[in-house]
TORTI-608400 format. One record per residue: residue number from 1; residue in three letters; chain; y negated, x, z of N, C-alpha, C in turn. Coordinates in pm, whole numbers. Each point is the difference from the previous one (the first is absolute). Layout:
! residues N
SITE    k    r  c     npy     npx     npz    capy    capx    capz     cpy     cpx     cpz
SITE  NUM  ALA  A       Y       X       Z       Y       X       Z       Y       X       Z
...
END
This chain:
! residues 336
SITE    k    r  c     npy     npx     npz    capy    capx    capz     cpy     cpx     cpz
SITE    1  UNK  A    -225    1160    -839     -27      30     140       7    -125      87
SITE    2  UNK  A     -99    -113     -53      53    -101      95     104     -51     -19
SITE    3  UNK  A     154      34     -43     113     -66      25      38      56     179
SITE    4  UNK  A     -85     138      34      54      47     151     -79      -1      90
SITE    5  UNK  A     -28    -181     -52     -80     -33     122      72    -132     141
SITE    6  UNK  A       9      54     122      75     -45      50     137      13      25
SITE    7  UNK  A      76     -53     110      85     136      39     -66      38      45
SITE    8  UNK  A     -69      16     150     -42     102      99      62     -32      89
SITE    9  UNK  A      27     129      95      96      -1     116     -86      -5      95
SITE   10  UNK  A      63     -21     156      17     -92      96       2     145     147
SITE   11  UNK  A    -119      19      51      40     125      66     -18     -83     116
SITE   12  UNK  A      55       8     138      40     -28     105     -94      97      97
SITE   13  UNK  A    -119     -70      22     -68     116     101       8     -10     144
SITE   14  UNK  A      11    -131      81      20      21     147      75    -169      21
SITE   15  UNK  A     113      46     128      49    -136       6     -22      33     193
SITE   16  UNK  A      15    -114      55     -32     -69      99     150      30      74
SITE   17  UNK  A       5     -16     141     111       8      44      53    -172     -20
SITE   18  UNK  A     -92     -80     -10      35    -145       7      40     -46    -128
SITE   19  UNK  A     -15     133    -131      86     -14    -138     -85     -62    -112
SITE   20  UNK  A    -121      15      89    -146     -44    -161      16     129     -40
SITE   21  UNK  A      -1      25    -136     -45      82     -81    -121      -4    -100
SITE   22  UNK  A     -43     128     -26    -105      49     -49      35      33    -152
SITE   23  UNK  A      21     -49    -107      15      16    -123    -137      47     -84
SITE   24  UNK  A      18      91     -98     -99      46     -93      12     -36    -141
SITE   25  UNK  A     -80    -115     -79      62      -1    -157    -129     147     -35
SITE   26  UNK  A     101      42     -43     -74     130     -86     -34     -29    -146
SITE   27  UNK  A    -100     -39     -27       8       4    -135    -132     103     -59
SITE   28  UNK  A      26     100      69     -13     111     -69      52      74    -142
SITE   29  UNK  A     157     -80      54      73      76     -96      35     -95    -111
SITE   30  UNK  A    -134    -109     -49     -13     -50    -110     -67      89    -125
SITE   31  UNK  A      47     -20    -127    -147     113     -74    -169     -21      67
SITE   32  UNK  A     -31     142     -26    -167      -9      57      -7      45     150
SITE   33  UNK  A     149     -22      54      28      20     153     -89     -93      85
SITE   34  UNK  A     -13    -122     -66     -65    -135      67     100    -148      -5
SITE   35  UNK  A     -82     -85      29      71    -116      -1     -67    -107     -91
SITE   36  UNK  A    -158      34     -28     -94     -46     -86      25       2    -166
SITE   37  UNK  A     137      61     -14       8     -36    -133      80     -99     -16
SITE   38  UNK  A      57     -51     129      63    -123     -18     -68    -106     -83
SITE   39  UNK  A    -123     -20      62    -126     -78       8     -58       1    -147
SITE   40  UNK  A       5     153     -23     -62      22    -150      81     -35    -116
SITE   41  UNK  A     126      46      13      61     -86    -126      14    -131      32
SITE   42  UNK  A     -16     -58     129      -1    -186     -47    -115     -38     -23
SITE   43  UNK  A    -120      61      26    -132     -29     -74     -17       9    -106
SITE   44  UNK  A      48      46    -137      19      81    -105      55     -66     -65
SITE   45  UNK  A     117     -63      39     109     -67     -27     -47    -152     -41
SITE   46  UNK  A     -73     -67     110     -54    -132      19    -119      46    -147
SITE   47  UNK  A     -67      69      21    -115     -28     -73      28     -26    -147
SITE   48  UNK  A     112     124     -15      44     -27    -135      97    -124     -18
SITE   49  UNK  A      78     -69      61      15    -113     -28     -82    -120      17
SITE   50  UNK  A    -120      -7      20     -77     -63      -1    -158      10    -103
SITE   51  UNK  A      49     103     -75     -77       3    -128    -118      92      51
SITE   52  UNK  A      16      60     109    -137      83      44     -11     154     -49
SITE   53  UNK  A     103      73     -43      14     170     -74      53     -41    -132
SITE   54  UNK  A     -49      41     -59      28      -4    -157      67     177      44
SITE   55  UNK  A      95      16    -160      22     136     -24     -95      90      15
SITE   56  UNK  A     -15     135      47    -101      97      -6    -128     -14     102
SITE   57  UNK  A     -10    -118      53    -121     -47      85      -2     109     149
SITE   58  UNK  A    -124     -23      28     -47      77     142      41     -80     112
SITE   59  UNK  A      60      26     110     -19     -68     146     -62      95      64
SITE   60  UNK  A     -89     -57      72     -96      43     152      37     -27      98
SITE   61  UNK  A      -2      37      67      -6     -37     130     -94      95     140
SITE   62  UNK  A     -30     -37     137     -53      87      13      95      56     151
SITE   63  UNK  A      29     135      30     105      38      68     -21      54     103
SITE   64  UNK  A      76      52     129     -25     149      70     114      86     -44
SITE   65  UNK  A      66     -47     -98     130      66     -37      95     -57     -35
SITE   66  UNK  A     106     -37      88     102     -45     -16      12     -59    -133
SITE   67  UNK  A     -59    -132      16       9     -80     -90     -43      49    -157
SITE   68  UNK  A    -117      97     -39     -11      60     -79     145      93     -42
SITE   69  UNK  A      25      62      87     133      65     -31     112     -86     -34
SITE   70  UNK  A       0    -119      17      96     -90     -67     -22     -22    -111
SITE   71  UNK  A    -128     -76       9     -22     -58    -140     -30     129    -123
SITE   72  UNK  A       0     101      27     -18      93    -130     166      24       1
SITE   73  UNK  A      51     -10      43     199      64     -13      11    -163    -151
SITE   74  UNK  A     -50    -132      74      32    -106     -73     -44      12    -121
SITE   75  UNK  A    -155      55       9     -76     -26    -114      69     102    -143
SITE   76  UNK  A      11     113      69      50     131    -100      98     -76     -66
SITE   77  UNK  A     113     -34     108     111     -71     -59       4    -142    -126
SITE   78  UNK  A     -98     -24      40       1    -139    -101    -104      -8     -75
SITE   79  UNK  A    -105     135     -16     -70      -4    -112    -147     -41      14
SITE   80  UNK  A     -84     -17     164    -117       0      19     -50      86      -4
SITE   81  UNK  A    -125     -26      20     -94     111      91     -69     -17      94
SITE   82  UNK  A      -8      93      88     -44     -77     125     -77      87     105
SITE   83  UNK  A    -143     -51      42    -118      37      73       5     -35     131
SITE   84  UNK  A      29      90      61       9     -25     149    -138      41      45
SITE   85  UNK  A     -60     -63      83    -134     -52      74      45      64     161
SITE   86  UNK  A     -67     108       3       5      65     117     -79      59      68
SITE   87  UNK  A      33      47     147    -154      65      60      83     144      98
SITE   88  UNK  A     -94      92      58     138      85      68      25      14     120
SITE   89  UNK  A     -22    -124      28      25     -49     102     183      16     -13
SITE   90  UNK  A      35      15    -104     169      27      -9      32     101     -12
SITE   91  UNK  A     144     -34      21      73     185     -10       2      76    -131
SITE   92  UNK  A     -45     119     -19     -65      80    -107     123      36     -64
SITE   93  UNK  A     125       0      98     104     -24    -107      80     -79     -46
SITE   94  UNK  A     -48    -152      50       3    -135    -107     -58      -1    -117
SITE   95  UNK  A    -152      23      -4     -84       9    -112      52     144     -58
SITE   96  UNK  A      52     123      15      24      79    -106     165     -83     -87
SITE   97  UNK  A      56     -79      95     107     -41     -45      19     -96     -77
SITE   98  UNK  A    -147     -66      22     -21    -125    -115     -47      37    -115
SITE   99  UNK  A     -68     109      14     -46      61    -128      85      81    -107
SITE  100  UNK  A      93      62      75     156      46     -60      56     -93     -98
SITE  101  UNK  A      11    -131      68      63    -115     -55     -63     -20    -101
SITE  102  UNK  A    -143       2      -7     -82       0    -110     -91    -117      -7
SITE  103  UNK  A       9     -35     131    -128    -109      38    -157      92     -13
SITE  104  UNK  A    -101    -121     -38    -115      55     -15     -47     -34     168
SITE  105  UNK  A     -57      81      66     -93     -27      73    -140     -41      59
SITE  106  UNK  A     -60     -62      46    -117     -51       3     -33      -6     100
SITE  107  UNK  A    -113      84      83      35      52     130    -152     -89      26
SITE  108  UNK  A     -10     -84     169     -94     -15      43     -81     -12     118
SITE  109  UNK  A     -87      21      85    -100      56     112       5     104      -1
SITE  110  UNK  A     -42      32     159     -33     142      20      72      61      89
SITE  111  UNK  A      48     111       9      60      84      97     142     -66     -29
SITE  112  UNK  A      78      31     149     130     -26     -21       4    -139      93
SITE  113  UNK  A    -103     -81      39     -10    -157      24     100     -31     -88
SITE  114  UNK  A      67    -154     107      57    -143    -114     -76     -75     -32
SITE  115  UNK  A       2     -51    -146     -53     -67     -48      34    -106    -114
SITE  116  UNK  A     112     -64     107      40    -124     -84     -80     -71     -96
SITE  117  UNK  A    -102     -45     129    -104    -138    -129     -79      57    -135
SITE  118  UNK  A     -24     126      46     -14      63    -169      69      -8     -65
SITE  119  UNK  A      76      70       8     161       9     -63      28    -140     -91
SITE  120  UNK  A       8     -87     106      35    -135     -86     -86     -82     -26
SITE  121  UNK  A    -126      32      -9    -117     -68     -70       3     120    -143
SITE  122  UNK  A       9     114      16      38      30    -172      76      13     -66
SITE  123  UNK  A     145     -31      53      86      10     -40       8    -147    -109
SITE  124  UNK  A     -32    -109     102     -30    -118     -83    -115      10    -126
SITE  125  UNK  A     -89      67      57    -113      31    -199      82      88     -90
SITE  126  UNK  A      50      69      36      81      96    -101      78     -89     -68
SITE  127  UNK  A     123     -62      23      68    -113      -1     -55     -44     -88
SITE  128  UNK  A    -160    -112      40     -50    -114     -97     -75      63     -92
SITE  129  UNK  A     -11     109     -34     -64      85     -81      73      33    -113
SITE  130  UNK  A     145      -4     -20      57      45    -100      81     -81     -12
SITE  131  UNK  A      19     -51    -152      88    -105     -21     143      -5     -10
SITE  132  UNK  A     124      14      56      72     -27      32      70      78     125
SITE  133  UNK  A     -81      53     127      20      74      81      11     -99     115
SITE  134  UNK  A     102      16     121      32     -68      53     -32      40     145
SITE  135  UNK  A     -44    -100     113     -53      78      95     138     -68     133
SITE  136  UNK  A     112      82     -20     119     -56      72     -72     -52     162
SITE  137  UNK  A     -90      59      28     -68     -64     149      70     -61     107
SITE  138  UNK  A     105     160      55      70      -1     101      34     -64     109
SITE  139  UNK  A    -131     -28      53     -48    -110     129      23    -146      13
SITE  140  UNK  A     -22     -36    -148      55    -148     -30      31     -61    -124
SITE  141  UNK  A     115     103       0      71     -39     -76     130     -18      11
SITE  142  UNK  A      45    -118      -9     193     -58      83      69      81     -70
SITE  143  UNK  A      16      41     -51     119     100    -118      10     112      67
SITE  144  UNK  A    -134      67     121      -6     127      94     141     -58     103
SITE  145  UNK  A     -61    -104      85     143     -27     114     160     -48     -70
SITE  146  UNK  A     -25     -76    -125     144     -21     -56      88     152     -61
SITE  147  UNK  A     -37     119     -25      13      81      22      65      62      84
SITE  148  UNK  A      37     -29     131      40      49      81     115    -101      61
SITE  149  UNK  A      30    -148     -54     112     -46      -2     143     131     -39
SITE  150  UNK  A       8      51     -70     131      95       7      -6      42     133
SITE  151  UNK  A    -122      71      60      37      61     139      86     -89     109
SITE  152  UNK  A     -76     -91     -11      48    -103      79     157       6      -5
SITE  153  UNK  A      57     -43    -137     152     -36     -54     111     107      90
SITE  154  UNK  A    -128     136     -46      99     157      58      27     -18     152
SITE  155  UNK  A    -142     -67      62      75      -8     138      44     -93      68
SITE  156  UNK  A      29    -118      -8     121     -86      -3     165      68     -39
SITE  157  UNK  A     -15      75    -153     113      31     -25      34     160     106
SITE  158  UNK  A     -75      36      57      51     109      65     -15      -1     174
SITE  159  UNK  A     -35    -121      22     -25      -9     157      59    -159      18
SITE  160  UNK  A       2    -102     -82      61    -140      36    -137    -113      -3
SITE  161  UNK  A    -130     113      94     -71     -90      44     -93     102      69
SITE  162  UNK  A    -124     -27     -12     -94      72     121     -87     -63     101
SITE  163  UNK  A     -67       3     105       2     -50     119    -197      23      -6
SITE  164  UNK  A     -11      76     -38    -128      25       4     -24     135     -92
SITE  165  UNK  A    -132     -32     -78     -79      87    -155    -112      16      79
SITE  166  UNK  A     -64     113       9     -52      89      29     -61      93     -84
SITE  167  UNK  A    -120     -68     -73     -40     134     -70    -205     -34      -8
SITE  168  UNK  A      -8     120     -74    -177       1     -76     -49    -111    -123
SITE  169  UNK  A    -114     -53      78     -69    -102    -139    -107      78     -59
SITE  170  UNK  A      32      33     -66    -115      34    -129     -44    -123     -81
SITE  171  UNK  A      52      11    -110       9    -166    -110      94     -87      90
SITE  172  UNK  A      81      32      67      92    -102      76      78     -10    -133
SITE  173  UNK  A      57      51     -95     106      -6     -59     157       4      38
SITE  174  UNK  A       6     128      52     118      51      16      42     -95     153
SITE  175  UNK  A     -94      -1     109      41    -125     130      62     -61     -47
SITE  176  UNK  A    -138     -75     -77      14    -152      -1      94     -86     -96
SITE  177  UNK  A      51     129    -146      70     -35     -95     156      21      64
SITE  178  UNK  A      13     124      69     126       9      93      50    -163      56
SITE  179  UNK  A     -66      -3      83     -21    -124     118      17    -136     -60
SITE  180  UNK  A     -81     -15     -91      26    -138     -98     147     -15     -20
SITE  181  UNK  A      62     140     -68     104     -32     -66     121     -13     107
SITE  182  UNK  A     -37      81     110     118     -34     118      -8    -141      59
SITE  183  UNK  A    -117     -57     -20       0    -136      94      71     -73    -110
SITE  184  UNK  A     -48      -4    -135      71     -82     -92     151      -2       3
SITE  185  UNK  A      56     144      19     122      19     -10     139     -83     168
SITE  186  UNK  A    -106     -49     106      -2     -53     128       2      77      81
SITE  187  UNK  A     -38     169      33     -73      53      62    -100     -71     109
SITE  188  UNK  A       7      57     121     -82     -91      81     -93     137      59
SITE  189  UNK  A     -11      72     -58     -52     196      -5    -152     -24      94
SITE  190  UNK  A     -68      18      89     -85      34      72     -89     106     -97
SITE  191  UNK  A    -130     -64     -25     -92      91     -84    -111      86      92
SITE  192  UNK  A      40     124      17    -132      49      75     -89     119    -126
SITE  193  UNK  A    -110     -44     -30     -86      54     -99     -87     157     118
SITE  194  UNK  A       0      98    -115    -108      99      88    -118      52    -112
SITE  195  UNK  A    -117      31      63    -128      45     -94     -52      64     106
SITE  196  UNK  A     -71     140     -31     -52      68      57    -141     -82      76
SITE  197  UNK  A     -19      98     120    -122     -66     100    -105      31    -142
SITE  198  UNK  A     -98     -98     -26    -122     -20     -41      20     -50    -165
SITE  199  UNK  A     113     -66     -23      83     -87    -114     -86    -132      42
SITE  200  UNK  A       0     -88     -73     -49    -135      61     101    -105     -54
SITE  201  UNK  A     156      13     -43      25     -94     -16      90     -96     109
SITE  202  UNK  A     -21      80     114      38     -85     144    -128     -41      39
SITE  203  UNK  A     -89     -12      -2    -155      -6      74     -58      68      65
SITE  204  UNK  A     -94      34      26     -81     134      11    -163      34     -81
SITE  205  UNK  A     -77      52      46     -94      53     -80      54     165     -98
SITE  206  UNK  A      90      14      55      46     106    -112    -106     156      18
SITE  207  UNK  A      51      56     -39     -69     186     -38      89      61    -103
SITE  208  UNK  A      -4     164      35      35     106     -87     129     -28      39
SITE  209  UNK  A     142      83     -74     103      37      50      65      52     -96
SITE  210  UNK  A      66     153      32      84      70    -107     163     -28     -61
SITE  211  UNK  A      23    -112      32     167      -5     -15     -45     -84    -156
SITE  212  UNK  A      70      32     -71     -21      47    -150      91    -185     -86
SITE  213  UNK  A     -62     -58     -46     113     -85     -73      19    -130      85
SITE  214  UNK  A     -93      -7      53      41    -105     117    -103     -96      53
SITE  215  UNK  A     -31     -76      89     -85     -77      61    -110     -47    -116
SITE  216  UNK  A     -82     -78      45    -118     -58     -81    -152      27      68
SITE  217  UNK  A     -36      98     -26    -139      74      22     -98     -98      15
SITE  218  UNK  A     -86     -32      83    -105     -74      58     -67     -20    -226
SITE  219  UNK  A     -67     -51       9     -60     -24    -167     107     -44     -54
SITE  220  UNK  A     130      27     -23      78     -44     -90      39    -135      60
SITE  221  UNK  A      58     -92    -155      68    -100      14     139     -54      76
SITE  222  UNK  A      43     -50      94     129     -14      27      83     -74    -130
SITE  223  UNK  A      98      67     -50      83     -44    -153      85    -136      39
SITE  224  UNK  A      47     -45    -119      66    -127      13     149      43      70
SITE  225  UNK  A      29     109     -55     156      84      84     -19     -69     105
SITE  226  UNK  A     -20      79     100     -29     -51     140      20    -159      55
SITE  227  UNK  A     100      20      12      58    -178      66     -10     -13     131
SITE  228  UNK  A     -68     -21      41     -10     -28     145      74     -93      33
SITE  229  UNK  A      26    -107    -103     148    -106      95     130      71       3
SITE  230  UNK  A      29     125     -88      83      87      58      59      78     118
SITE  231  UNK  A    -171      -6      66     -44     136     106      52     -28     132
SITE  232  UNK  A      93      21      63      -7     -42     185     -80      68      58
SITE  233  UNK  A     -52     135     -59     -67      79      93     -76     109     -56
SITE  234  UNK  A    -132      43      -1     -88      65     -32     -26     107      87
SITE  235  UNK  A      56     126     -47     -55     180     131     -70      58     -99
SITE  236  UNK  A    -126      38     104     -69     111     -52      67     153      44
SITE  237  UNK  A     -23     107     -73      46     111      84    -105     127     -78
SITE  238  UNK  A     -15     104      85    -124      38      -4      56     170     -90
SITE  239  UNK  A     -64      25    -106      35     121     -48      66     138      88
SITE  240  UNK  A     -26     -19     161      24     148      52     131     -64       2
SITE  241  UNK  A      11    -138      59     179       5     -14      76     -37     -79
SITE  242  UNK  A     -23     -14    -117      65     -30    -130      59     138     -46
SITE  243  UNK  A    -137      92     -18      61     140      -1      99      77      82
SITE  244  UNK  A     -66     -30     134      73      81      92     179     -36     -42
SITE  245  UNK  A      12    -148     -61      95     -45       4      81     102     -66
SITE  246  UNK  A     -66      -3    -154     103      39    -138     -33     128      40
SITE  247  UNK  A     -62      92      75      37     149      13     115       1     134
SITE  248  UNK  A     -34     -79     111     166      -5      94     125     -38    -104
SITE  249  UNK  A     -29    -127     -79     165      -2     -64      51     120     -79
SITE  250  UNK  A    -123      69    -135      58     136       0      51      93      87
SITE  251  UNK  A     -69      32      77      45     130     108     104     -35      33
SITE  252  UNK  A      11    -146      52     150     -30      90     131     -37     -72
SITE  253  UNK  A      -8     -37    -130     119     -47    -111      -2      95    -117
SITE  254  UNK  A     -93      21     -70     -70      92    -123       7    -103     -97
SITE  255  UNK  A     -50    -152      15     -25     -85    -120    -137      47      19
SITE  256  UNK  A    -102     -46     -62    -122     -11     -41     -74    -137     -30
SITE  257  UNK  A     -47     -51      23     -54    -107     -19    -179     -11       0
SITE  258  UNK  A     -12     -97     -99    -150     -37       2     -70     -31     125
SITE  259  UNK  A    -165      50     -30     -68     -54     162      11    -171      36
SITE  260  UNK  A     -10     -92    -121      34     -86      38     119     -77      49
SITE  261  UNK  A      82      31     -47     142      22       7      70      35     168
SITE  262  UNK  A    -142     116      80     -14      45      83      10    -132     110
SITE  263  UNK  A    -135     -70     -52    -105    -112      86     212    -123      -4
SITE  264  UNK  A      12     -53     -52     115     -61     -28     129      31     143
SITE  265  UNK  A      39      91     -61      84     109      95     -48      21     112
SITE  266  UNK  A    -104     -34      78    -100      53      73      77    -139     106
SITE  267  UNK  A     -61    -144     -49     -14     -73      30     154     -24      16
SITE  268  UNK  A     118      17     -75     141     -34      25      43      65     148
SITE  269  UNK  A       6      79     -53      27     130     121     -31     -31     108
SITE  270  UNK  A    -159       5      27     -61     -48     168      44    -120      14
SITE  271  UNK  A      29    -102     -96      71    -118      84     157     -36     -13
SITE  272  UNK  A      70      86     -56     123     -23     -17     113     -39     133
SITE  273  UNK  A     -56      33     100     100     -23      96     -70    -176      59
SITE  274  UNK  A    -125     -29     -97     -36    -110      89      45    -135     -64
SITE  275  UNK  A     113      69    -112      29    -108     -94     126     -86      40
SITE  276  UNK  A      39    -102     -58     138     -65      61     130     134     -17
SITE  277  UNK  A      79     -12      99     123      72     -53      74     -22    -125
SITE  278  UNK  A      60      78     -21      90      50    -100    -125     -70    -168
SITE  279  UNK  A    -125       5      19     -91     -42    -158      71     116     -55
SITE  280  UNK  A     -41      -6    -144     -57      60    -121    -117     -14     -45
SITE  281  UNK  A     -55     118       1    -162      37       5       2      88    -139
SITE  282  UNK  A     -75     -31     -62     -10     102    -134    -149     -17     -30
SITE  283  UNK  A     -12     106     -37    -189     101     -44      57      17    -168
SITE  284  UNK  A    -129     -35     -92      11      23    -117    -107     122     -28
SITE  285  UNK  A      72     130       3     -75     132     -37     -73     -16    -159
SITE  286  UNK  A    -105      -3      35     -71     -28    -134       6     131    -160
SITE  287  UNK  A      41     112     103     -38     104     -67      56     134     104
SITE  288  UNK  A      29     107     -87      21     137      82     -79     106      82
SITE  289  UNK  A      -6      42     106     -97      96      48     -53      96    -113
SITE  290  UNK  A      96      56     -98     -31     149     -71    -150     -91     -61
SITE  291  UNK  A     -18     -59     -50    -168     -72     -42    -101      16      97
SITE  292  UNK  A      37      75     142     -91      19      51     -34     152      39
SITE  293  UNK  A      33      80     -27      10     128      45    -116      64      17
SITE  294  UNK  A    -107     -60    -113    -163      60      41     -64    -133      99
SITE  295  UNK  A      44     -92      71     -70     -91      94     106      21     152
SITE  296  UNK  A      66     -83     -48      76     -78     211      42     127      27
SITE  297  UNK  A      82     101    -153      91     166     114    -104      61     -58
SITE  298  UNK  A     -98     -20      48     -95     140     -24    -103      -5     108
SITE  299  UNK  A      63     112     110     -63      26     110    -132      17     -29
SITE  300  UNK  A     -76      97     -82    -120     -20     -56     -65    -162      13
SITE  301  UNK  A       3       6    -131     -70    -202      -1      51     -43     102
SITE  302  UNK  A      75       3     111      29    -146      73     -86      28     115
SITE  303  UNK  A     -58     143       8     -67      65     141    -134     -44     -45
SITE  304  UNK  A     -60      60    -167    -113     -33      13     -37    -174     -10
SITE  305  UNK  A      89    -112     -22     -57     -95      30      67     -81     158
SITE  306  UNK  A      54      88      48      22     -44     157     142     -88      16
SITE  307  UNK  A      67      49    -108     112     -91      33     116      53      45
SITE  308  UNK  A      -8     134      55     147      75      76     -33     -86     166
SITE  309  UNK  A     104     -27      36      27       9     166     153      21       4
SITE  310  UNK  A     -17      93      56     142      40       0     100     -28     118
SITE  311  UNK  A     -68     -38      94      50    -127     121      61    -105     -49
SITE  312  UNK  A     -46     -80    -129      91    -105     -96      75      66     -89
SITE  313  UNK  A     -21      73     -33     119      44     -84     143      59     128
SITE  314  UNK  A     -49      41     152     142      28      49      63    -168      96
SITE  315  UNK  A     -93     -92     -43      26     -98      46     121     -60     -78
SITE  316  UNK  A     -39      -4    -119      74     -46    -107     135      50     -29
SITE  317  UNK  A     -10     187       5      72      20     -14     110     -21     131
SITE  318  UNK  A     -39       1      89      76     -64     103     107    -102      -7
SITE  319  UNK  A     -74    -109     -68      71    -108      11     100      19    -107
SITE  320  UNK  A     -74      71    -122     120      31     -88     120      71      49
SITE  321  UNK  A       7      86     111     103      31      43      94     -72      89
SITE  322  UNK  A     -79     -96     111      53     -82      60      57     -95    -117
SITE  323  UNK  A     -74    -100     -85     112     -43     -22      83      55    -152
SITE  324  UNK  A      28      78      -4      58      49    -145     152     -48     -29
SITE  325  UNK  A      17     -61     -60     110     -68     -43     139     109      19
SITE  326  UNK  A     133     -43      33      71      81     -44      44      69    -141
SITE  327  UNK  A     -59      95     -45      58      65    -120     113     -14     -63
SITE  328  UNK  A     156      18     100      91       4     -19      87    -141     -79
SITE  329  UNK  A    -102     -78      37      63    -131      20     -42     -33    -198
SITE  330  UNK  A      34     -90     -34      77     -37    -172    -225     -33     -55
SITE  331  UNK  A     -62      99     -88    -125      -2      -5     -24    -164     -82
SITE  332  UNK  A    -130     -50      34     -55    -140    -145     -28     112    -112
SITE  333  UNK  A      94     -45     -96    -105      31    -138      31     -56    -101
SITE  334  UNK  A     -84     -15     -97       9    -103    -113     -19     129    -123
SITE  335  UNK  A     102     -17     -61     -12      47    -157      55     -41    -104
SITE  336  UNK  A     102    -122      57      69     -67    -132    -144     -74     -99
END
């Protein structure tokens, strides 16, 4: 399975009359329908060349998904076992999907709260508790952002060059490992980072917030990922319009995209015309909408915790119409 990882195509969501475009790396359409298994087989990878998984051994880690859904595709494949450290605060059909895979689960707080710093305060005892179990520890660990060097490679080789990256910090893997590898490569790429309002890894006293896989929750640690000498620019964006986002891009295209994914897209979009002419702007879709079908498209849950306005969603979709690229014209996509 992970040989079909990478290779994701290149969807073209809004261009500018002044010829910036709005690019999408989808890497949905990696196995797992994420981009986090990038991350997971180079975590996996490192450890075992560095003497840390013996044959047959456990990895932990602690997840909202994604990354669990990677690392059990790796683990099956190469002969672990592996305890994902979770709370449900995630999507119920990540965790039925990690459990498919045949990850053990280890579920922790109460209700459907996030709860990172649990999470990775036991994820680490589990870990030091059994002797040769490995606690891959997503957040800071360099093998998470080197991981995502291929992405990087794909878009150089399918665009020349990009002008400005645009996406969600969670671990700051996928940014910041992107970004590294374009500057190395002489990329001069404009980094704008996004985390939901009440994240604290722009500054802030932080709160609650439902966008799933993302930001760093007031209690938790900010991870070593997170490069701030990377960063030109730090947006918060607030769950009603992250969502509002990824339910306008469905309605108006029929992709689907994650709520965070949303917050990202959110932030391209409203400023795309304020960018230099003729940029390249690209959003790294972390993940697919269909993972959300009981949260962001479910009129239900989004009413009872107050997150429909449907004034932003015809805002959005607005602009998606104003600027919608020509169709006709030769599409980006990457599948070699």
């Amino acid at each position: 399975m992970t040989d079909l990882i990478g290779r994701t195509p290149l969807f073209r969501l809004a261009e500018t009359g002044s010829g910036t475009r709005l690019l999408l790396k989808l890497e949905q359409f990696n196995p797992t329908g994420a981009a986090k298994i990038r991350m997971a087989r180079s975590m996996v990878l490192d450890a075992e060349a560095r003497g840390l998984l013996r044959p047959g051994g456990r990895i932990v880690e602690s997840t909202s998904g994604n990354t669990g859904l990677g690392l059990a595709v790796v683990a099956a494949e190469r002969g672990y076992r592996f305890t994902a450290v979770v709370d449900r605060h995630a999507s119920a059909d990540k965790l039925r999907t990690m459990a498919a895979l045949g990850a053990e689960l280890v579920f922790v707080g109460d209700g459907d709260h996030l709860a990172t710093s649990a999470r990775e305060d036991l994820a680490e005892q589990l870990a030091a508790a059994e002797p040769g179990a490995y606690f891959t520890e997503q957040h800071n660990n360099p093998a998470n952002a080197e991981g995502y060097a291929g992405l990087a490679d794909e878009l150089l080789a399918d665009l020349g060059g990009v002008d400005l990256l645009i996406s969600a910090v969670g671990t700051g893997g996928s940014l910041f490992g992107t970004a590294r590898r374009l500057r190395e490569q002489g990329s001069t790429v404009r980094v704008i980072g996004v985390e939901p309002v009440g994240s604290i890894a722009f500054g802030g006293d932080g709160g609650p917030y439902w966008q799933s896989g993302t930001g760093t929750p007031p209690g938790a640690t900010i991870g070593t990922a997170v490069d701030y000498a990377l960063l030109d620019e730090g947006v918060k964006v607030s769950d009603l319009d992250a969502f509002a986002t990824a339910r306008a891009v469905a309605a108006s295209t029929g992709l689907m995209i994650g709520g965070s994914a949303g917050g990202s897209v959110h932030v391209a979009l409203t400023r795309l015309e304020d960018f230099p002419p003729g940029s390249t702007v690209v959003t790294i879709i972390g993940d697919g909408g269909e993972k959300y079908l009981d949260t962001v498209f479910d009129d239900e849950w989004m009413r009872a915790r107050g997150l429909i306005d449907e004034s932003v969603e015809e805002r959005i979709s607005g602009l998606l119409t104003r600027l919608a690229p020509d169709r006709a014209a030769e599409p980006v996509l990457s599948l070699a």
